[in-house]
PAZAPA-4460 file (N, C-alpha, C; in steps of 0.05 Angstrom, whole numbers, plus 32768, in hexadecimal, padded with zeros to 4 digits):
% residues 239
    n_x    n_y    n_z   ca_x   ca_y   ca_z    c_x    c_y    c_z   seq   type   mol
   80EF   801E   80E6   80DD   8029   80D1   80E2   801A   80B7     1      X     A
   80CC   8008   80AA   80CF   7FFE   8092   80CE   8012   8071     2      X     A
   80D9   8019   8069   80D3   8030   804F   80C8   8016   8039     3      X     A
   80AF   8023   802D   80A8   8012   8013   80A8   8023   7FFD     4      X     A
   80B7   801B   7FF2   80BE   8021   7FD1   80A4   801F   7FC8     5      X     A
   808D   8028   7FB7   8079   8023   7FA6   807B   8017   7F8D     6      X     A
   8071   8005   7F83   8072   8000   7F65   804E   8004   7F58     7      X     A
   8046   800E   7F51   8029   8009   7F41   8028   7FFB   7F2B     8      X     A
   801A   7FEB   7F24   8017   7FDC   7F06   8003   7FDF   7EFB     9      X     A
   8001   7FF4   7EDC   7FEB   7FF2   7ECD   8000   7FF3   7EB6    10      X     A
   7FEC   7FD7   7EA4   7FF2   7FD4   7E8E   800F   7FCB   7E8B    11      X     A
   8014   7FB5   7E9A   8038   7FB1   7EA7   8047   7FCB   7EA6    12      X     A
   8042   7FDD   7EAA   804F   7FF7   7EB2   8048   7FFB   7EC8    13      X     A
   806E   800D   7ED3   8070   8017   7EE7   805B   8036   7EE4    14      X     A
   8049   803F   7EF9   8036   8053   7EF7   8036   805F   7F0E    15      X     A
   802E   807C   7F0A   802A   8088   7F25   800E   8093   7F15    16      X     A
   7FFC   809D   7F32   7FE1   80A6   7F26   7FDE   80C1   7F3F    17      X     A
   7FD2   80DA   7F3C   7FD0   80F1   7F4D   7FAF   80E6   7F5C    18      X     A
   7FB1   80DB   7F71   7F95   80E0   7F88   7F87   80CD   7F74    19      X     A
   7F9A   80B6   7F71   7F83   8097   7F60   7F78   80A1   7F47    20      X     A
   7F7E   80B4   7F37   7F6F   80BC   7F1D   7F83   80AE   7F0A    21      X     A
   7F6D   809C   7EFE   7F7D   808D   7EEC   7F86   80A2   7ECF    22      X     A
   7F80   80B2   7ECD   7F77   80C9   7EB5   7F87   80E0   7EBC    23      X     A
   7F9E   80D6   7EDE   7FB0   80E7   7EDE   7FC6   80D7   7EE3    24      X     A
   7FD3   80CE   7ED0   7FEC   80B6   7EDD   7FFF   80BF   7EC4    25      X     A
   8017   80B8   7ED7   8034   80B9   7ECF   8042   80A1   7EC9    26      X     A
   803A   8094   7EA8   8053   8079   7EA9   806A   8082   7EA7    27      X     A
   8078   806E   7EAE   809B   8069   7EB9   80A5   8052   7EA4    28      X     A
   80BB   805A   7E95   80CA   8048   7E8A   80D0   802A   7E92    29      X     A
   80D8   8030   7EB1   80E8   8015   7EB0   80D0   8002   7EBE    30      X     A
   80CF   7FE3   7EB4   80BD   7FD6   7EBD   80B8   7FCA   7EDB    31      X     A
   80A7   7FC0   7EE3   80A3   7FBB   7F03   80B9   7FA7   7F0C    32      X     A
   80BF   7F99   7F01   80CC   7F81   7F0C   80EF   7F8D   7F09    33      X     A
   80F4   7FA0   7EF4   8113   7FB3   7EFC   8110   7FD2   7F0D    34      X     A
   80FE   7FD6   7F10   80F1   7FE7   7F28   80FF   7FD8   7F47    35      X     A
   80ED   7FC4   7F3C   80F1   7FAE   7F5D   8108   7FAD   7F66    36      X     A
   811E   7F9C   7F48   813D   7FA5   7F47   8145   7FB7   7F52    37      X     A
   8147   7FCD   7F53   8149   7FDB   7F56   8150   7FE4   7F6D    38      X     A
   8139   7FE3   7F78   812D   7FEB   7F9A   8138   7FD2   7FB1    39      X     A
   8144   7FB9   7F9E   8150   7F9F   7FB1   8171   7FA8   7FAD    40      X     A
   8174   7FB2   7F96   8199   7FBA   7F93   8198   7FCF   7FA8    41      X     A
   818F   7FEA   7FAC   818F   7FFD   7FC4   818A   7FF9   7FE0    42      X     A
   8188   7FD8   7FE2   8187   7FCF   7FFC   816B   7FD2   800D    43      X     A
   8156   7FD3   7FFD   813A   7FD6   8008   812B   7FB9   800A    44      X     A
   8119   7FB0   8029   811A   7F98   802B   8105   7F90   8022    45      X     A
   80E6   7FAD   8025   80C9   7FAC   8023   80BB   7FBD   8004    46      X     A
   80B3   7FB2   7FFD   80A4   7FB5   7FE0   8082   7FC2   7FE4    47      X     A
   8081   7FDA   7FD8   805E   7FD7   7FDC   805D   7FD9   7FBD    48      X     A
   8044   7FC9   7FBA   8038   7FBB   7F9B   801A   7FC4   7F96    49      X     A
   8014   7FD5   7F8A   7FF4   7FD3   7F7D   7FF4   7FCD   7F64    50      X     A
   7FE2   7FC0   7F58   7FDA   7FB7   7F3E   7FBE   7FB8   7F4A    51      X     A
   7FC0   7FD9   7F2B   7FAA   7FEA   7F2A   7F9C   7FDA   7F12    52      X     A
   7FA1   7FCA   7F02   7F91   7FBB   7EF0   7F84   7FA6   7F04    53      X     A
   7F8D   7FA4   7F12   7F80   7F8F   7F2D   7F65   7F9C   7F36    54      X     A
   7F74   7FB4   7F41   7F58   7FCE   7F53   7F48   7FD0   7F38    55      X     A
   7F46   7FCC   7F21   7F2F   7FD9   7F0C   7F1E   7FC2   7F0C    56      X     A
   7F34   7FA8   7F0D   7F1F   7F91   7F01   7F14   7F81   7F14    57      X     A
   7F2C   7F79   7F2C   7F25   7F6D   7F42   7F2D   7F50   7F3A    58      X     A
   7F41   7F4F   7F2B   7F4A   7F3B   7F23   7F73   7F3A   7F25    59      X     A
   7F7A   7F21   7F31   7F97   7F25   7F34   7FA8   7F24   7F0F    60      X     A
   7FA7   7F33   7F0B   7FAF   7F47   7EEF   7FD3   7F40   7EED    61      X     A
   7FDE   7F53   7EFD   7FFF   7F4D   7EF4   8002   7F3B   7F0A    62      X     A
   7FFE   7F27   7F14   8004   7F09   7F29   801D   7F09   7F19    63      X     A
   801A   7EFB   7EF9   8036   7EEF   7EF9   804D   7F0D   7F02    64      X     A
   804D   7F22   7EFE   8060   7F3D   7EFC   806D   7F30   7F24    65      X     A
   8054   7F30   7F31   8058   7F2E   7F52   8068   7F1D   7F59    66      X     A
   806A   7EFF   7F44   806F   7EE9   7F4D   8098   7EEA   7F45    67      X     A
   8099   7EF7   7F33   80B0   7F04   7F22   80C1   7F12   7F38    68      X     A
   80B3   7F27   7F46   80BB   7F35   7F52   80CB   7F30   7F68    69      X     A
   80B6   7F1A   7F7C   80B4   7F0E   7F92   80CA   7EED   7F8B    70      X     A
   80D6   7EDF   7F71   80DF   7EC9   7F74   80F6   7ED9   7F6B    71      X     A
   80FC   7EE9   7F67   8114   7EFD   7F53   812A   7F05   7F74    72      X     A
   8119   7F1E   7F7A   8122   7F25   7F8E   8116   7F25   7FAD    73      X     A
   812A   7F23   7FC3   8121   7F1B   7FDD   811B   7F34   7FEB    74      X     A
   80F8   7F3C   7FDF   80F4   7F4D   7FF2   80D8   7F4A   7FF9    75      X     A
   80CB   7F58   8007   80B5   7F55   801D   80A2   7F63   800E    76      X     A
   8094   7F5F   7FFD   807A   7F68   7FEE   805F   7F65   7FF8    77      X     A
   8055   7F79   7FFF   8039   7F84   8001   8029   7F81   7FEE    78      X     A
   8017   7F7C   7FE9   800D   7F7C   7FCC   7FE6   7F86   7FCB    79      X     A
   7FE5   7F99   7FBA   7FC5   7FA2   7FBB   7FBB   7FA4   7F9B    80      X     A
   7F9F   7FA7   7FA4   7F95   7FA9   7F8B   7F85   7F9E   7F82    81      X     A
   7F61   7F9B   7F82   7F56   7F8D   7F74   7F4D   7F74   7F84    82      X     A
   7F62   7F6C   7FA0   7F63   7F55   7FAA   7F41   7F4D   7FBA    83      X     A
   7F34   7F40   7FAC   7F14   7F40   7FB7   7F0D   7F21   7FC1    84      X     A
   7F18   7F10   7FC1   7F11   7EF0   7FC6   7F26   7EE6   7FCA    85      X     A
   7F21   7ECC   7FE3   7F3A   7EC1   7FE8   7F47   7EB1   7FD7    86      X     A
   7F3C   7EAD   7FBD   7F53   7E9F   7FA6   7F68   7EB5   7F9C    87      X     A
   7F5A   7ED2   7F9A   7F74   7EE1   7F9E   7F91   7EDE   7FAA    88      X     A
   7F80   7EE5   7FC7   7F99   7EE5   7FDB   7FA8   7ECC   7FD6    89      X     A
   7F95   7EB4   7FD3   7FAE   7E98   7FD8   7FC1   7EA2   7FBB    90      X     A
   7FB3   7EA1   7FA9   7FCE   7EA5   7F8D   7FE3   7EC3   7F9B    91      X     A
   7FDB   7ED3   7FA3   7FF3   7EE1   7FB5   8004   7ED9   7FC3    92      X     A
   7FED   7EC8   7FD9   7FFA   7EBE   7FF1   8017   7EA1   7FE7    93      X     A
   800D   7E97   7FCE   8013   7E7F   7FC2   802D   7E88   7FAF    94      X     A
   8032   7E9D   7FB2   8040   7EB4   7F9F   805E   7EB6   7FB7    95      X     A
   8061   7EBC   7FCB   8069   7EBF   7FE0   806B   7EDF   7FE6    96      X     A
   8053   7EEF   7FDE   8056   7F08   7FE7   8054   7F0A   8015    97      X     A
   8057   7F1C   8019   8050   7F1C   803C   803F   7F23   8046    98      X     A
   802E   7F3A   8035   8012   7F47   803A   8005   7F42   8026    99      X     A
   7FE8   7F3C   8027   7FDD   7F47   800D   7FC1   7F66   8022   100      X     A
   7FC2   7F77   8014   7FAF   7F82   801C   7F95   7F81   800B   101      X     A
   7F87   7F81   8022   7F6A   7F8E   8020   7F5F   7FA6   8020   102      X     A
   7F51   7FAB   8009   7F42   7FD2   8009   7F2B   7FC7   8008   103      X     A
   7F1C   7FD1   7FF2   7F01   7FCF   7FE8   7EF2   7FBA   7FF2   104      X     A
   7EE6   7FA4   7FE6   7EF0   7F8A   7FF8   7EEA   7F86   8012   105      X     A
   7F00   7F93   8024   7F00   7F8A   8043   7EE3   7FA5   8047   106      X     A
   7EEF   7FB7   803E   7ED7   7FCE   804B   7EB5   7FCB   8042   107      X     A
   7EB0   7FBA   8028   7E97   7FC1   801F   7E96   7F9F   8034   108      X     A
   7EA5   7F91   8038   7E97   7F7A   8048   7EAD   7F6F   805E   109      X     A
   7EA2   7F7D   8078   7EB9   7F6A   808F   7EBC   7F54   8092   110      X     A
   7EAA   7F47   8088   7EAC   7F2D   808E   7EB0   7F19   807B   111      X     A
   7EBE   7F2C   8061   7ED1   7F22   8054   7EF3   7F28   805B   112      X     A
   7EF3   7F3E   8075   7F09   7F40   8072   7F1A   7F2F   808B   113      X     A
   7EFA   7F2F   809F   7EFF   7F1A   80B7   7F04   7F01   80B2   114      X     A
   7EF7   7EF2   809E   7F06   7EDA   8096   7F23   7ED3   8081   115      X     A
   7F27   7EE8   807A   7F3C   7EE5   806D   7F56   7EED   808A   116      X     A
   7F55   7EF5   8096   7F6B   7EF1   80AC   7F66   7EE1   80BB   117      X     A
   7F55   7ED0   80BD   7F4C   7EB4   80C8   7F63   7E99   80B9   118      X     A
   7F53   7EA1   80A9   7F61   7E8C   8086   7F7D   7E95   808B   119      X     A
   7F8C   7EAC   8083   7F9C   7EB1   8079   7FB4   7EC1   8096   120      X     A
   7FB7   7EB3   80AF   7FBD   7ECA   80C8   7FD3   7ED4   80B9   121      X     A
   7FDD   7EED   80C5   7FF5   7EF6   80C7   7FF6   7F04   80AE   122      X     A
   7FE9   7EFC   8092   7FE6   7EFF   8072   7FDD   7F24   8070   123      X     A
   7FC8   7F28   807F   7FB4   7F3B   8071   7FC0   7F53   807C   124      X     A
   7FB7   7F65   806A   7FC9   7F81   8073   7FA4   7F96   8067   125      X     A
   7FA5   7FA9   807D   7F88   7FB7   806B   7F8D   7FD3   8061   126      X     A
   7F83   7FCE   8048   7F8E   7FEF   803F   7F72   8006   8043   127      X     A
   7F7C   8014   8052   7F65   8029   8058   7F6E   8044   8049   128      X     A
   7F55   8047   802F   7F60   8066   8024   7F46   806C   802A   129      X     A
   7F55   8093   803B   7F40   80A2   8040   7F3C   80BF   8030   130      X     A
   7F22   80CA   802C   7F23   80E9   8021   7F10   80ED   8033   131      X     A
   7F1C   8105   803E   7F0E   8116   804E   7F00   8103   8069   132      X     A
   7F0D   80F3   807E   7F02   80E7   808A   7EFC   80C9   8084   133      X     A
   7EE9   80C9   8067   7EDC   80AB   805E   7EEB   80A5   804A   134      X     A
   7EEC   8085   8051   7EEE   8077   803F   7EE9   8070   8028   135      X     A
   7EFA   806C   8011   7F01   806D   7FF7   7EFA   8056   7FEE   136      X     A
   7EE7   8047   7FDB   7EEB   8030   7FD1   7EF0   8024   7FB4   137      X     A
   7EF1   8018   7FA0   7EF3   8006   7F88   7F03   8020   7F73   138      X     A
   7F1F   8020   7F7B   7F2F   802B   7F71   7F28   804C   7F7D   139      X     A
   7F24   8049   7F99   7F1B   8065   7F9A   7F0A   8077   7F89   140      X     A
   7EF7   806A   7F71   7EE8   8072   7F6E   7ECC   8080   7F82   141      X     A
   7ECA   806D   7F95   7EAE   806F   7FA0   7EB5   8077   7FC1   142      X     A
   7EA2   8086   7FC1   7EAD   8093   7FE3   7E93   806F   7FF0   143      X     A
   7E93   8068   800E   7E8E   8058   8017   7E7E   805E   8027   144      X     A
   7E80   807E   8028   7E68   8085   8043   7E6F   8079   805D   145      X     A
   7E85   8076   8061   7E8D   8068   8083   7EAF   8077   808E   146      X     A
   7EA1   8089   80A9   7EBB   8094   80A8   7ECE   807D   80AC   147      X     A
   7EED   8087   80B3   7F04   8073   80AC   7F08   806A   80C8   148      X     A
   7F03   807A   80E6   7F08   8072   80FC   7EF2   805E   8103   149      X     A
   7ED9   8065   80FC   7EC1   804E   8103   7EC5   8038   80F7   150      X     A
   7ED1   8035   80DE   7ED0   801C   80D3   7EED   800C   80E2   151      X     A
   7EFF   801D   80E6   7F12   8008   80FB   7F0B   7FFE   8113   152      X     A
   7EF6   800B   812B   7EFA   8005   8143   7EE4   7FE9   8139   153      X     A
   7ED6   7FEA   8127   7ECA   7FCE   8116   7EE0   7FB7   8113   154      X     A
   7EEC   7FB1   8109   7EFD   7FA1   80FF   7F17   7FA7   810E   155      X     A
   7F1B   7FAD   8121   7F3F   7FB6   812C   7F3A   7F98   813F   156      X     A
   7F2E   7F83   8140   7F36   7F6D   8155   7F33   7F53   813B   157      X     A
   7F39   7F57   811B   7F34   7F4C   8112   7F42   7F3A   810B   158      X     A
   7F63   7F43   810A   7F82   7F2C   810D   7F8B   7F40   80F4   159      X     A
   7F7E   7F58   80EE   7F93   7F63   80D7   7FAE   7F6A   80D9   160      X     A
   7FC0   7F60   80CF   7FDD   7F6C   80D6   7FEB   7F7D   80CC   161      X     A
   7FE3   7F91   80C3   7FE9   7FAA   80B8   7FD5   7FB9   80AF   162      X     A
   7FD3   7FD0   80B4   7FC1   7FE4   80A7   7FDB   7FFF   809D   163      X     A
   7FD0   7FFF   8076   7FDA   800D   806F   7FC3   802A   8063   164      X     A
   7FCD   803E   8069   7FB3   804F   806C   7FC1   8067   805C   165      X     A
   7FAC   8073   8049   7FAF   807D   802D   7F9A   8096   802E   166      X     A
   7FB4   80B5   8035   7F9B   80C7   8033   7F9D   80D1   8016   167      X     A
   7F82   80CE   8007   7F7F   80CF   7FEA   7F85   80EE   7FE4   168      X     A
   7F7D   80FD   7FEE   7F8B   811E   7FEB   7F9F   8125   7FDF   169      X     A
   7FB0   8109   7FF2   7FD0   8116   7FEE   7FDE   8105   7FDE   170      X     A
   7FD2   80EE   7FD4   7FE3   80D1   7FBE   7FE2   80DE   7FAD   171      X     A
   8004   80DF   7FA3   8011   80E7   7F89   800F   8104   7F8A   172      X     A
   800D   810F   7FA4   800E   812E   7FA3   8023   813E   7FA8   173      X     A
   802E   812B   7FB3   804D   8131   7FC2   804B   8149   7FD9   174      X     A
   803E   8150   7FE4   802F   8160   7FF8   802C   815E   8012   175      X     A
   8040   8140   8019   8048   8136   8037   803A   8128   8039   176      X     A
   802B   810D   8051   801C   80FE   8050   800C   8115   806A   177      X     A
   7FF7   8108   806B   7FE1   8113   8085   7FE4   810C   809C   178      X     A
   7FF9   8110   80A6   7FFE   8104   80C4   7FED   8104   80D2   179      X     A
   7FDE   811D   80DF   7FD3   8121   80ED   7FBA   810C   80EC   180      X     A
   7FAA   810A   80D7   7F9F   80ED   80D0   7FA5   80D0   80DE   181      X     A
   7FB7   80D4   80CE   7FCC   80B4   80C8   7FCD   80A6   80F0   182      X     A
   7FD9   80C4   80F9   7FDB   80C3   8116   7FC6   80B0   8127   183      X     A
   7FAD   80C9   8122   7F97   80BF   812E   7F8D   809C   8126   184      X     A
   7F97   809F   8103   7F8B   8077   8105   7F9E   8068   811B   185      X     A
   7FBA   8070   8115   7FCC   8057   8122   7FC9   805A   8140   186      X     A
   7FAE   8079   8156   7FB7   806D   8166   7F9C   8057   816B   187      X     A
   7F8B   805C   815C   7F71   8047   815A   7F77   8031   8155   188      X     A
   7F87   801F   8141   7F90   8011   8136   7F9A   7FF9   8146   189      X     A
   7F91   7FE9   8149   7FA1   7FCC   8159   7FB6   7FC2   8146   190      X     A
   7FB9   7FC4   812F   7FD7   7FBE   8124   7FE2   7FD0   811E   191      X     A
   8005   7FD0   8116   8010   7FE9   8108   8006   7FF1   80EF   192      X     A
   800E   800F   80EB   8006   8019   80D7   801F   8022   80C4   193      X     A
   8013   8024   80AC   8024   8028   808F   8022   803D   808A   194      X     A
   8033   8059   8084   8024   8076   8078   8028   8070   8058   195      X     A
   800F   8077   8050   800C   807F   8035   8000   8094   802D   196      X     A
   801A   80A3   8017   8009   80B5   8005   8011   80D7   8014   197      X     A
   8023   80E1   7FF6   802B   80F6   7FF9   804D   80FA   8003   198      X     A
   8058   80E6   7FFC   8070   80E6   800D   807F   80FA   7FF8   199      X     A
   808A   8112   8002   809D   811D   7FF7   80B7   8128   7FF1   200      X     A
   80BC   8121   8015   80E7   8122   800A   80E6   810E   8028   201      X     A
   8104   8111   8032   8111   8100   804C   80FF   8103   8065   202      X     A
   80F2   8121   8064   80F6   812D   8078   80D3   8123   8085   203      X     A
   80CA   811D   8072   80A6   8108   8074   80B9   80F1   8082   204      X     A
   80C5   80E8   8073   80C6   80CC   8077   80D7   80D5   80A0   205      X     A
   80DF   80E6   80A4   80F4   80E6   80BD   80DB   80ED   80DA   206      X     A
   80C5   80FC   80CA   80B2   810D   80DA   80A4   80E9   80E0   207      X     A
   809D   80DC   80CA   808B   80C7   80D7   8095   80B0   80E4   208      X     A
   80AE   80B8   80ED   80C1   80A8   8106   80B9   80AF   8122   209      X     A
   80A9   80C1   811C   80AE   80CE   8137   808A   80CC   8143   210      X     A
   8075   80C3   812E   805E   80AF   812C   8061   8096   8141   211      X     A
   8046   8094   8153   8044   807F   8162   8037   806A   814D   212      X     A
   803A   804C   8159   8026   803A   8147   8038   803E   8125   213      X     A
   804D   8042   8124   804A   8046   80FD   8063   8032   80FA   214      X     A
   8058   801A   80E9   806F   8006   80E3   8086   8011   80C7   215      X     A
   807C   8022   80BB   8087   802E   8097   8078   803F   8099   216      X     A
   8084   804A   807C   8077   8059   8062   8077   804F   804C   217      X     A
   8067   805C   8030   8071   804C   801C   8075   806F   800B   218      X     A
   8088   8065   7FFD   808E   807C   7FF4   8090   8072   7FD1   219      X     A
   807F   8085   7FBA   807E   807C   7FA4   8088   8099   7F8D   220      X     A
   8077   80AA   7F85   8076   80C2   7F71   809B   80CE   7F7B   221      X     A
   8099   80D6   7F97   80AE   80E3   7F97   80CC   80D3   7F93   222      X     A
   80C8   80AF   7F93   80E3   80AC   7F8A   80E2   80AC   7F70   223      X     A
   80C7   80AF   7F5E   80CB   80AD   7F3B   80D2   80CA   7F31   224      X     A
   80CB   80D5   7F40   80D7   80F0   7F37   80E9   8100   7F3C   225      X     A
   80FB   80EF   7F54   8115   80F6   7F54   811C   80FA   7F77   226      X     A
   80FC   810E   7F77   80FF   8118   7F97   810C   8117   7FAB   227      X     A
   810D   80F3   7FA8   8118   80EC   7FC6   812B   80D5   7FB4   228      X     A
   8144   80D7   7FC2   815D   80CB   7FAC   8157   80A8   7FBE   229      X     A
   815B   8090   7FB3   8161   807E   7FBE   816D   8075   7FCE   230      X     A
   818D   807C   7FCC   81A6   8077   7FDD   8195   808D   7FFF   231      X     A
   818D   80A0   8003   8182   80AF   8016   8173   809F   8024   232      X     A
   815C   8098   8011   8144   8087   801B   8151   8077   8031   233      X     A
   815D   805C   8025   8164   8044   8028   8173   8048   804A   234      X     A
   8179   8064   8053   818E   8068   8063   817A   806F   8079   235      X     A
   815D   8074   8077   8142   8075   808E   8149   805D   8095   236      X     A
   813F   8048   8085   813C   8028   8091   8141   801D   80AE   237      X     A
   812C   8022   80C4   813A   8011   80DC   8145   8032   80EA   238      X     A
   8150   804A   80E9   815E   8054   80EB   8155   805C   8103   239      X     A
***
């Protein structure tokens, strides 16, 4: 089981936001790149990264923060946000992150997302956030009108190598993630799956061990607020 530490970036701040509302977010003192520190001193190998100034503009925004992060310390970064064209991904990919994912983007066009794991194998990771069934798009502002299981059995032979899947209900709610959901994508799903959203003490993170198809979690609000202590976390890993 991989555990991902969360970092969000708005405004080079560390941020948490309740169900993507930018108009509900919690900055954090310490910055992303001693965050990262942080989470590499506690022995954590995998990083998950959004830069939410990315998701607003659609432009790679804190790149240099990623590149800091990723030449600093040796860990396995995910990275989302905004990412819409393959000059993106290469300055990611060129970055040495391991994933970059795809949201918005891959869903309003497959066949932007089918060529970018063409271009890029092994690279693309797809982030699927859902409310109520459908899919979420351009900062989760916009519902997509396409439930979340139809749009995978679409694209599940496309070379994606990770799907990280985000029930919007429960991000930054601390309210457990939606298994029962989460379940049903990874067993649709031709690659492993990521849980996101809502993680709130050990006992999420121990329940979604026991998940078919599920490579991680990423776990973010509950370690900024204390919830879930580090030294604990770090002791899931692999376990």
């Amino acid at each position: 089981m991989k555990i991902f530490p969360a970092i969000d970036i708005k405004d080079k701040k560390c941020v948490r936001l309740v169900k993507g509302d930018f108009n509900n977010k919690t900055e954090y003192e310490i910055s992303p790149v001693d965050q990262a520190g942080k989470y590499k001193d506690h022995g954590f190998k995998n990083l998950h990264i959004v830069d939410l100034d990315g998701a607003l503009t659609g432009e790679t925004v804190n790149l240099d923060i990623i590149k800091d992060i990723v030449s600093k310390f040796d860990l396995k970064v995910e990275i989302g946000g905004g990412i819409r064209n393959f000059e993106s991904i290469q300055k990611y990919a060129d970055a040495g992150v391991e994933k970059v994912i795809l949201g918005s983007a891959a869903i309003k066009d497959k066949n932007f997302l089918k060529d970018a794991c063409q271009k890029f194998p092994g690279k693309i990771a797809l982030g699927l956030d859902a409310k109520d069934g459908y899919l979420s798009v351009s900062g989760w502002k916009e519902n997509s009108n396409q439930l979340t299981l139809d749009y995978l059995k679409e694209v599940n032979d496309y070379g994606v190598s990770r799907l990280i899947y985000t029930d919007i209900n429960r991000d930054g709610t601390k309210k457990s993630p939606n298994f029962e959901e989460t379940q049903k994508v990874a067993d649709n799903s031709s690659c492993p799956v990521v849980i996101s959203g809502g993680v709130s003490s050990i006992d999420d993170i121990k329940k979604s061990k026991s998940l078919k198809n599920i490579e991680g979690i990423i776990v973010g609000k509950a370690i900024y607020d204390g919830d879930i202590k580090l030294e604990e976390l770090v002791k899931e890993i692999d376990a």
